[in-house]
C-alpha positions in Angstrom: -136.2 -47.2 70.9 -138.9 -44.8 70.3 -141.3 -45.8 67.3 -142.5 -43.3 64.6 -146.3 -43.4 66.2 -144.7 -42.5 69.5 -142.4 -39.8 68.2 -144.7 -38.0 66.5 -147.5 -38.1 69.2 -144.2 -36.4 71.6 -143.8 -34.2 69.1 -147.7 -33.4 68.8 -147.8 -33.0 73.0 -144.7 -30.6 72.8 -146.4 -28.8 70.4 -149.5 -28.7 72.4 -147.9 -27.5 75.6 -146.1 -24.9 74.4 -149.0 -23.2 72.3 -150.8 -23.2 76.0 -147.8 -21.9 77.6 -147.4 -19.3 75.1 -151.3 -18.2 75.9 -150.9 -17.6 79.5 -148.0 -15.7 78.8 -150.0 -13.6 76.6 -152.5 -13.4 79.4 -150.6 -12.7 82.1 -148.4 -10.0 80.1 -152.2 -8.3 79.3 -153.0 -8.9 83.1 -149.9 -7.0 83.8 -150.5 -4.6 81.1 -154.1 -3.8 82.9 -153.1 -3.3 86.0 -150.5 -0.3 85.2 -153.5 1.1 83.4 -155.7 1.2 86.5 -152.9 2.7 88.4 -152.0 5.1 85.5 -156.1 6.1 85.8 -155.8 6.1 89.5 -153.4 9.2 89.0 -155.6 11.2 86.2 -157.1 14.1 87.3 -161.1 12.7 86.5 -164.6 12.6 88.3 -165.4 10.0 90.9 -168.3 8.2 88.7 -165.9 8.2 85.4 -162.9 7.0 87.7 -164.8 4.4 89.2 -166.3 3.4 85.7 -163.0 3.3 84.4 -161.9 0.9 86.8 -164.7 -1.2 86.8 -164.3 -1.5 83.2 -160.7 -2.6 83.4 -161.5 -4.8 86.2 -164.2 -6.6 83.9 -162.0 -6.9 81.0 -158.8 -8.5 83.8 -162.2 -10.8 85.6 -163.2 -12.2 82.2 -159.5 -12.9 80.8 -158.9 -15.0 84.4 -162.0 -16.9 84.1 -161.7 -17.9 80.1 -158.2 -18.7 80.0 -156.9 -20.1 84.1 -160.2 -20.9 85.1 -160.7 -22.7 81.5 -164.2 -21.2 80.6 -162.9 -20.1 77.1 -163.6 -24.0 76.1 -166.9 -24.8 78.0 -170.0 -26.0 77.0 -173.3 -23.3 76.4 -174.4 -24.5 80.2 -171.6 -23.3 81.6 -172.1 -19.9 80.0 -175.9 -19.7 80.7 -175.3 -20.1 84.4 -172.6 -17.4 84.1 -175.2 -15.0 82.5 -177.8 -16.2 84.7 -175.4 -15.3 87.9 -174.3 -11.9 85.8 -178.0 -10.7 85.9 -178.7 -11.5 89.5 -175.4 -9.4 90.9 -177.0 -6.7 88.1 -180.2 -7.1 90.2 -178.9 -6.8 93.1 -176.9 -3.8 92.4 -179.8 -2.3 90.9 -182.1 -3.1 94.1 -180.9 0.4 96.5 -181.1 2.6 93.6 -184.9 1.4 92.9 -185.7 1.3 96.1 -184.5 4.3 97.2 -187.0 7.2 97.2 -186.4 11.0 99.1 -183.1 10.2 101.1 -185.1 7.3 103.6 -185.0 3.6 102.5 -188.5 3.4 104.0 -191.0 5.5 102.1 -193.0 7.4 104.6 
């Protein structure tokens, strides 16, 4: 036989498992939910840059809901979050680095 103590912590874990389970649901309906919007923009009739922006913001929002709740970043520590920033700015610096450093059409000023 099962004591009180034990029951209830059961009870507590079953509780527990199913409010994560119910989470990544949610997530992966939103995921879902995302991706027919970037294939419903894929058929509007827009510009390159605000196509690509578009995506890129759809993609950031379906990046950041994968790392917080599957890759568990939602319940990290600040370090964890500083070295995400920290990694966030360098891929924004090297992004940055052809349009600064492009000058007249040649990547070599003459």
């Amino acid at each position: 036989m099962m004591s009180d103590h034990a029951a209830d912590i059961t009870s507590d874990h079953a509780v527990d498992i199913d409010k994560h389970v119910r989470i990544y649901i949610t997530v992966f309906v939103a995921l879902m939910v995302l991706t027919v919007v970037t294939v419903a923009i894929s058929y509007l009739d827009l510009s390159t840059p605000i196509a690509v922006t578009v995506a890129l913001i759809v993609a950031l929002v379906k990046g950041s809901l994968v790392a917080c709740y599957f890759m568990h970043l939602i319940s990290e520590k600040k370090l964890i979050y500083a070295v995400l920033a920290l990694t966030a700015a360098f891929f924004v610096a090297l992004l940055a680095l052809p349009v600064v450093t492009h000058s007249n059409g040649f990547w070599i000023a003459e």
